[in-house]
C-alpha positions as CSV (number, residue, x, y, z in Angstrom):
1,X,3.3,-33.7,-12.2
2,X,6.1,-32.9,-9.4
3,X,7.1,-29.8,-11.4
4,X,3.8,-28.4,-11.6
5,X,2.8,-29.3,-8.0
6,X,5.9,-27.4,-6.7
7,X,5.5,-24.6,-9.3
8,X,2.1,-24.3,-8.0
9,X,2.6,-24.4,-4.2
10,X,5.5,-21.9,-4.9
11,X,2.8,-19.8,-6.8
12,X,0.6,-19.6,-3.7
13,X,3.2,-19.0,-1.2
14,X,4.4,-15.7,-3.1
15,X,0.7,-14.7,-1.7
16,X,1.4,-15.6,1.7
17,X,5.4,-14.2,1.6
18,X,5.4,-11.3,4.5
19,X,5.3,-8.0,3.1
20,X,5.1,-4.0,3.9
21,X,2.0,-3.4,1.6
22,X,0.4,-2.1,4.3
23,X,3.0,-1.8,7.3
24,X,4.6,0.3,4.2
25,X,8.5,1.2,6.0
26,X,8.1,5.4,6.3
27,X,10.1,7.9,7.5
28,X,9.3,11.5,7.5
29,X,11.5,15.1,7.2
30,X,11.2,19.3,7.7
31,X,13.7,21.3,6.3
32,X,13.5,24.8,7.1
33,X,16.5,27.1,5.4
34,X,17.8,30.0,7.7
35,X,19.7,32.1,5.0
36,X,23.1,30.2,6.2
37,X,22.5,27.0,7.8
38,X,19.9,24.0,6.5
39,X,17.5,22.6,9.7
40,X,16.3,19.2,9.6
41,X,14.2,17.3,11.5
42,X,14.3,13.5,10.8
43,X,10.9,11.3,11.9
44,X,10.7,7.5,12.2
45,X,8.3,4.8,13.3
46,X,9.6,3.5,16.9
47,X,9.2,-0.1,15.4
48,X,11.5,0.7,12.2
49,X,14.2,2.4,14.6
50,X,14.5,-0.7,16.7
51,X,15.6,-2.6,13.3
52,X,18.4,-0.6,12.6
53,X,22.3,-2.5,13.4
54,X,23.0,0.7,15.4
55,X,21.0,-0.4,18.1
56,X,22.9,-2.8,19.4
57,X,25.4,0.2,20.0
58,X,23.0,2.6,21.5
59,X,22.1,4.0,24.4
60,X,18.4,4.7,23.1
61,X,16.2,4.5,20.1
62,X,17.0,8.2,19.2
63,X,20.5,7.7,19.5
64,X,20.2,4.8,17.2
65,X,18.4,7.0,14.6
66,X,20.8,9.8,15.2
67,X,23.6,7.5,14.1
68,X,21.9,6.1,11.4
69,X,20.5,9.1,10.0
70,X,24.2,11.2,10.2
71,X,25.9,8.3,8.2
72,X,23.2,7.7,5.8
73,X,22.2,11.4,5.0
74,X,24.3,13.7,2.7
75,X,24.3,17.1,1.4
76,X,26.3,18.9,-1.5
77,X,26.8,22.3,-3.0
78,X,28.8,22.3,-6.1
79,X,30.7,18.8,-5.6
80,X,31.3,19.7,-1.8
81,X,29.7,18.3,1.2
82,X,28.2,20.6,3.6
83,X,29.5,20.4,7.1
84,X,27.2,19.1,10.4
85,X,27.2,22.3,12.0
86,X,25.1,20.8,14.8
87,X,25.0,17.4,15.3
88,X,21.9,14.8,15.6
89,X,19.9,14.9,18.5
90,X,16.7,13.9,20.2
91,X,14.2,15.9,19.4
92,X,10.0,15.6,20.8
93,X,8.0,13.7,18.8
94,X,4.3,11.9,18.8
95,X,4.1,8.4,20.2
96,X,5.6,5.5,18.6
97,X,7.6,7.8,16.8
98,X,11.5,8.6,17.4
99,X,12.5,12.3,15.8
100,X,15.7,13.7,15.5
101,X,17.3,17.2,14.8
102,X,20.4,18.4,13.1
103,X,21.8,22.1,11.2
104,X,24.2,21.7,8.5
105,X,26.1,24.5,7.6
106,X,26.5,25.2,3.4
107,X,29.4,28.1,1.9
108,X,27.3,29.3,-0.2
109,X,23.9,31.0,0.2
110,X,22.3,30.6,-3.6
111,X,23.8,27.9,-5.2
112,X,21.2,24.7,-5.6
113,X,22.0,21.9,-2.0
114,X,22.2,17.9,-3.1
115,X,20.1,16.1,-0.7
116,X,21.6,12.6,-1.0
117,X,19.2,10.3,1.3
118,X,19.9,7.2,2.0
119,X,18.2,6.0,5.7
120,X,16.2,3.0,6.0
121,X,16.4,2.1,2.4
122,X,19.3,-0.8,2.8
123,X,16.7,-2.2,5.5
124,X,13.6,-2.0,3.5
125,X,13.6,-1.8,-0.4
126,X,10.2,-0.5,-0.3
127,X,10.8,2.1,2.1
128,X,9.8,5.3,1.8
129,X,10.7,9.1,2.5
130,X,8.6,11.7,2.8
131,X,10.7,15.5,2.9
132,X,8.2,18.6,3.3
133,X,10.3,21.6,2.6
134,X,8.7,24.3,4.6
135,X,8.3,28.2,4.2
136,X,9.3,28.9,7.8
137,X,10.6,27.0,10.8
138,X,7.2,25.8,11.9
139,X,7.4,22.8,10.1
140,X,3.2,22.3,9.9
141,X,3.2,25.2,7.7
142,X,2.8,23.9,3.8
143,X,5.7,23.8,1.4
144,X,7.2,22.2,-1.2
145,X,7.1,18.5,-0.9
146,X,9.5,16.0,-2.3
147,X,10.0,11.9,-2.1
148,X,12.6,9.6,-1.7
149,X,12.5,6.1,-3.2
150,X,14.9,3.5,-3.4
151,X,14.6,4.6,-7.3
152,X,15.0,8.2,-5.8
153,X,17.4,8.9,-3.2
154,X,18.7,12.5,-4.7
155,X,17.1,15.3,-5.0
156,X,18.1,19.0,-5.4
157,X,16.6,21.8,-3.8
158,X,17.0,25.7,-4.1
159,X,17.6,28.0,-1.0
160,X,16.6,32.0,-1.2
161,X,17.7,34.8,0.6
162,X,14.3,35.2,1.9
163,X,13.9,32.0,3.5
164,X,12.3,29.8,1.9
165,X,13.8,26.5,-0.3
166,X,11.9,25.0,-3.3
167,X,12.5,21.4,-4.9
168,X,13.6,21.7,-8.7
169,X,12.0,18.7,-9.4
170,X,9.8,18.3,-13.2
171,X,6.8,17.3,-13.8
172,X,8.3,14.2,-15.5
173,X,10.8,13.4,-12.2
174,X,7.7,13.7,-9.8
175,X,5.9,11.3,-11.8
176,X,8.5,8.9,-12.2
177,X,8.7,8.7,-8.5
178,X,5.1,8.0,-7.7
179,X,5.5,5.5,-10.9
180,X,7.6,3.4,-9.4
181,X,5.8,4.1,-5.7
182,X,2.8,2.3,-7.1
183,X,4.5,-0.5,-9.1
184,X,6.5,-1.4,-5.7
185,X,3.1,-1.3,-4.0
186,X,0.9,-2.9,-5.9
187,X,4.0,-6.0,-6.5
188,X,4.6,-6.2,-2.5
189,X,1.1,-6.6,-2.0
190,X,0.4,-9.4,-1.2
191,X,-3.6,-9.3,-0.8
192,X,-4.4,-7.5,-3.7
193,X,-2.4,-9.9,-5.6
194,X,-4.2,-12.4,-4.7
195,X,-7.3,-11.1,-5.0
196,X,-6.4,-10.3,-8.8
197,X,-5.7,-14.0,-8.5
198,X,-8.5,-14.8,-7.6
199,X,-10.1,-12.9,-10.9
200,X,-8.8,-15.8,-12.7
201,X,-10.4,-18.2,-10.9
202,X,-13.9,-17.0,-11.3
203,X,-13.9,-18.8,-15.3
204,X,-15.3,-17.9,-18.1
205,X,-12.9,-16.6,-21.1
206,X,-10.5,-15.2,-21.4
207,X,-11.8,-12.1,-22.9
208,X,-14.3,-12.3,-19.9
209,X,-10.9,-12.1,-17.5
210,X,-10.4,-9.1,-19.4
211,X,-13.4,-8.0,-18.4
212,X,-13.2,-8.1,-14.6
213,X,-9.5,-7.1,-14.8
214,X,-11.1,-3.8,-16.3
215,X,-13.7,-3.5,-13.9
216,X,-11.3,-3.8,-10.5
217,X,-9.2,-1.3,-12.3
218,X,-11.7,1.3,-12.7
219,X,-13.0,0.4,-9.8
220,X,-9.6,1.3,-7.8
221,X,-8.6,4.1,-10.1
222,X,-12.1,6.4,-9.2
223,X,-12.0,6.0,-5.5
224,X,-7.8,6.5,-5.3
225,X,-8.1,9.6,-7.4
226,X,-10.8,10.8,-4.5
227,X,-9.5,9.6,-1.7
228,X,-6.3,11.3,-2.0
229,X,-8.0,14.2,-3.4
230,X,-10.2,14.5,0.4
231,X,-13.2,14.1,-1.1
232,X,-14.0,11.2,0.0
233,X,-12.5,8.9,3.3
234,X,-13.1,5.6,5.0
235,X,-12.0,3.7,8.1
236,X,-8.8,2.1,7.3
237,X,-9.3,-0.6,9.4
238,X,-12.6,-1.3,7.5
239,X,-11.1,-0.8,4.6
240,X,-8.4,-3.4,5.6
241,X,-10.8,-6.3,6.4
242,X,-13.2,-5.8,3.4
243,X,-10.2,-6.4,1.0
244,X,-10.1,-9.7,3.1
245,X,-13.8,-9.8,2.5
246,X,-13.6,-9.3,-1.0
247,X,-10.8,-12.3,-1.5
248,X,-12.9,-14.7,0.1
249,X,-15.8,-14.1,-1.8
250,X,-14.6,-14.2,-5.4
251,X,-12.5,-17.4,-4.3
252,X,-15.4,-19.2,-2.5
253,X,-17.8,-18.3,-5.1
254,X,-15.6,-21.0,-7.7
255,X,-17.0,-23.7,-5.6
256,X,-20.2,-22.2,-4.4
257,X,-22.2,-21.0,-7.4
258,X,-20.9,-24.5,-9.3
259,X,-22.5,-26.5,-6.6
260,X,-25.7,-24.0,-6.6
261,X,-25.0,-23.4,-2.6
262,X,-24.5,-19.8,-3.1
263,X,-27.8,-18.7,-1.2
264,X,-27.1,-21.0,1.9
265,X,-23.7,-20.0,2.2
266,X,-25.0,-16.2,2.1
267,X,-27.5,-16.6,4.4
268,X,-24.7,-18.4,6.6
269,X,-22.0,-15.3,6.2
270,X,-25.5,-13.1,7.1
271,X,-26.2,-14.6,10.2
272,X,-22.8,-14.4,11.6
273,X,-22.1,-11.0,10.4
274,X,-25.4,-10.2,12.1
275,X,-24.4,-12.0,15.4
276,X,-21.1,-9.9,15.8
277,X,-22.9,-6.8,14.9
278,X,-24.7,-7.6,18.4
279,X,-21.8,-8.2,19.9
280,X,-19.6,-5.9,19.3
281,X,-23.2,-3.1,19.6
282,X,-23.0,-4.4,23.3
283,X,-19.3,-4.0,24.1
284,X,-19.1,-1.1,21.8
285,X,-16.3,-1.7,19.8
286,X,-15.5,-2.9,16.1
287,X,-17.0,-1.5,13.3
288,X,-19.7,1.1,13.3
289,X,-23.0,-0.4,12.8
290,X,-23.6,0.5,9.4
291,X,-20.0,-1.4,8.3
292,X,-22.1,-4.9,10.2
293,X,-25.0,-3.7,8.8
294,X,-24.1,-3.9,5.0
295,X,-22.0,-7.0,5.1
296,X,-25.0,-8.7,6.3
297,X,-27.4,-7.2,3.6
298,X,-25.1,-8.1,0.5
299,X,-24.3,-11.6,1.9
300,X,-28.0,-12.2,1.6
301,X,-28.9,-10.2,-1.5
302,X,-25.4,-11.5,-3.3
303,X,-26.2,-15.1,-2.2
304,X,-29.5,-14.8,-3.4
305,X,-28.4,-13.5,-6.8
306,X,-26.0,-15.9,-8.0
307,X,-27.8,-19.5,-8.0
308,X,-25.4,-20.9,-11.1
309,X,-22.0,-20.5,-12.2
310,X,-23.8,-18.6,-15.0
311,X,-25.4,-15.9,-13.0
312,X,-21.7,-15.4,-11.1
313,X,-20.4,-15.0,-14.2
314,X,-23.0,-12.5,-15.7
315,X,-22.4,-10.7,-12.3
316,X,-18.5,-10.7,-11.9
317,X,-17.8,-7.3,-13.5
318,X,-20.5,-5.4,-11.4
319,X,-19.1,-7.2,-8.7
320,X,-15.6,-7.1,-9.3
321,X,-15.8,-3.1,-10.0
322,X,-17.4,-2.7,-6.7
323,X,-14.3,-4.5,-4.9
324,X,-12.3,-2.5,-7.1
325,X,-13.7,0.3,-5.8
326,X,-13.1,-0.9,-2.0
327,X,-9.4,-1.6,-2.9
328,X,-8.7,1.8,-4.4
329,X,-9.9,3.2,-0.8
330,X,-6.5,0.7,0.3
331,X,-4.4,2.1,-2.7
332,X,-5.0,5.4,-1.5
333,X,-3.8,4.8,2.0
334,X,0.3,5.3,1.2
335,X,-0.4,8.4,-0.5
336,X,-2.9,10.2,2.3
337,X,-0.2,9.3,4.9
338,X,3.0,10.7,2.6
339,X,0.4,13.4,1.3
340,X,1.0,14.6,-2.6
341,X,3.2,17.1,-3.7
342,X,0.4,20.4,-4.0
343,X,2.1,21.8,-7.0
344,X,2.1,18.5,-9.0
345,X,-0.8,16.5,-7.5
346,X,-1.4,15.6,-10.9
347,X,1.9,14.0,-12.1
348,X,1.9,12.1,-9.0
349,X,-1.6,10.8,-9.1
350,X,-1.2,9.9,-12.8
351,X,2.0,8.3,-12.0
352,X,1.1,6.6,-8.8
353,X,-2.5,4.9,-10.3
354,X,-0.3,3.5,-13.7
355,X,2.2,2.3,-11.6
356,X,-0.1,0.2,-9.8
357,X,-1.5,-1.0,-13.6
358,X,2.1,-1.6,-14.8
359,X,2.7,-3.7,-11.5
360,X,-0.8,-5.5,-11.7
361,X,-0.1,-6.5,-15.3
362,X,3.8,-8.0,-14.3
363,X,1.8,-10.2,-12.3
364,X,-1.3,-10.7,-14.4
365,X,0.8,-11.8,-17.5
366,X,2.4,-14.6,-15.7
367,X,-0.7,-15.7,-13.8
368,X,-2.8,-16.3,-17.6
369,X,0.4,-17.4,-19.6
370,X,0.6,-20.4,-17.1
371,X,-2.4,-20.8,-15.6
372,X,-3.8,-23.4,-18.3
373,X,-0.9,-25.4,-17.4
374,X,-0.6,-24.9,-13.2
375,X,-4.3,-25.6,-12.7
376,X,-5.1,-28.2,-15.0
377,X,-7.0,-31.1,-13.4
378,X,-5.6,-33.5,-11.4
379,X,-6.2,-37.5,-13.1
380,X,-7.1,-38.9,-9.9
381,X,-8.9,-38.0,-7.7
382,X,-10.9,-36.0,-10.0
383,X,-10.0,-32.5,-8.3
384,X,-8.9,-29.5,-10.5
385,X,-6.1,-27.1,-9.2
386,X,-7.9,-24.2,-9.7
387,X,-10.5,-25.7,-6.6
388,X,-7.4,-26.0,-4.4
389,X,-6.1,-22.6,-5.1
390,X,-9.7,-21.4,-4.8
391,X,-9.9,-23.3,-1.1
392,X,-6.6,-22.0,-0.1
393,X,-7.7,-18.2,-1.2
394,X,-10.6,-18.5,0.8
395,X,-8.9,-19.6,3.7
396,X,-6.6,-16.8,3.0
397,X,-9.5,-14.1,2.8
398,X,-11.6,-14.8,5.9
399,X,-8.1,-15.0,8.0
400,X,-7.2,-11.3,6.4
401,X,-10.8,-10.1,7.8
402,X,-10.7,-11.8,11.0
403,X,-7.2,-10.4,12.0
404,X,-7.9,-7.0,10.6
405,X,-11.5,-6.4,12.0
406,X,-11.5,-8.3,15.1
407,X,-7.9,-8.8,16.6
């Protein structure tokens, strides 16, 4: 009984373990080739900057990076470093972000350059780098675009004597990045973990599990494949607090629909979604209207709905395909900020989406193989595990929606 409580508490806190899934570690570079010399311009959040161990020798946050940055970054031509031609420097950037700027200076003008990255990723295993290899100097221009992973950190590019520099990276290399991109996503976090958790707590069979699983991944797969695409968008912070949403209603529902108090506790959620939409209408902040709006109308048509645990259950894959489809908007927010490489969107899409699946299933496996044995009922009191877990997941979801829509 000791093992399993422990196993079981150690379960949930993997949940509640601080993670980057959505203060993802980023940092951002231009290259722009001259026909001798290599520019680069090297972008970082303010807040990862401060993390760094040069700080405490610095002078200044861009001093800091230009340390970091000088000792972390290499590049070769044919087994021979090129030199720093001109050293790191500050550089303007946007705010809350620290850039730097550096030339190095490569013996020969056609042979393929190393780019050997290796910034921010001994701080943060899940960081990420995002290097836009532009046409000309103005670095907003497009151009090739290339990643850097922790699984990634080399990646060799092609100058011309016309300008411009091209990644020789294959189909099969940009997928493998954005493969592991979305398994190291998806595994880090922490709130669609648990809400796939949560899928298991809803009951039924296991073929039924099956079910759901198949209806959140749809669900995610069509609206990640559009939003990165631009055709469709959404407030991120919305976005944010409905995953939250969408946690503690699957979890709450365990209880709820067993105990037939589904329609009071939707009419409850209702009423107070209704009473902040007033509230934040008259200080005019929050969420638009129409975010208020619809929580309120499918708390009281959802509540409504499911009067049994056998309505929930008939109900689960329509509803879990929906939050699927809410998540996938929160999938797709790492790749509209590092953007997709134009000439290989598809490789990275593809890769990115079964990434995510590969890293959902490393967790899914685990969470069915001992499941039967973590949440079996408690002899006395009469209280099942899978209750507790469903209490401490709802608990879990309505503090996600509170600190992401209204702090």
């Amino acid at each position: 009984m000791l093992v399993r409580c422990l196993a079981f508490c150690l379960l949930l806190a993997g949940f509640a373990a601080p993670s980057a899934a959505h203060n993802k570690s980023l940092s951002f570079s231009d290259w722009f080739w001259d026909g001798r010399d290599l520019h680069v311009r090297f972008t970082a959040p303010a807040r990862d900057v401060t993390l760094l161990p040069e700080v405490l020798t610095s002078q200044g946050l861009a001093q800091a990076l230009s340390l970091h940055v000088e000792k972390h970054l290499r590049l070769e031509q044919v087994n021979t470093a090129c030199r720093l031609t001109h050293g790191f420097k500050s550089a303007p950037a946007h705010k809350d972000y620290v850039r730097v700027m550096a030339r190095f200076g490569c013996f020969d003008e056609s042979a393929p350059i190393e780019i050997h990255n290796h910034a921010f990723f001994n701080l943060a295993r899940s960081h990420v780098h995002f290097a836009r290899l532009s046409l000309q100097e103005n670095p907003e221009l497009e151009g090739t675009e290339i990643l850097f992973t922790a699984t990634q950190r080399m990646h060799r590019i092609a100058p011309d004597a016309d300008g411009t520099i091209a990644s020789s990276m294959k189909f099969s290399e940009i997928f493998s990045s954005h493969f592991w991109l979305g398994v190291e996503h998806i595994v880090s976090g922490y709130d669609h973990l648990a809400f796939v958790f949560c899928l298991l707590l809803i009951g039924g069979t296991r073929k039924q599990t099956l079910l759901f699983i198949t209806g959140f991944t749809l669900g995610h797969s069509i609206t990640l494949a559009l939003a990165v695409l631009g055709i469709v968008s959404a407030n991120s912070q919305a976005v944010e607090a409905l995953i939250g949403f969408s946690i503690a209603v699957v979890a709450a529902e365990r209880i709820l629909a067993r105990n037939h108090l589904m329609p009071l506790a939707g009419m409850v959620a209702a009423g107070c979604f209704f009473m902040l939409s007033l509230v934040f209408t008259i200080i005019d902040g929050g969420f638009d209207l129409g975010v208020w709006a619809g929580l309120t109308l499918f708390c009281l048509a959802y509540g409504h709905s499911v009067r049994s645990q056998k309505e929930a259950l008939k109900l689960a894959p329509l509803i879990t395909l929906a939050f699927g489809l809410i998540h996938g908007l929160g999938f797709a927010g790492l790749l509209s900020e590092i953007g997709l490489p134009p000439e290989n969107v598809a490789s990275a899409l593809i890769g990115f989406n079964i990434g995510i699946e590969i890293g959902q299933l490393l967790v899914f496996v685990p969470l069915v193989l001992l499941g039967p044995y973590l949440l079996e009922e408690l002899p006395t009191p009469p209280i099942k595990w899978a209750d507790i877990a469903a209490l401490i997941l709802t608990v879990f979801g309505v503090f996600l929606f509170v600190s992401r829509a209204l702090i």
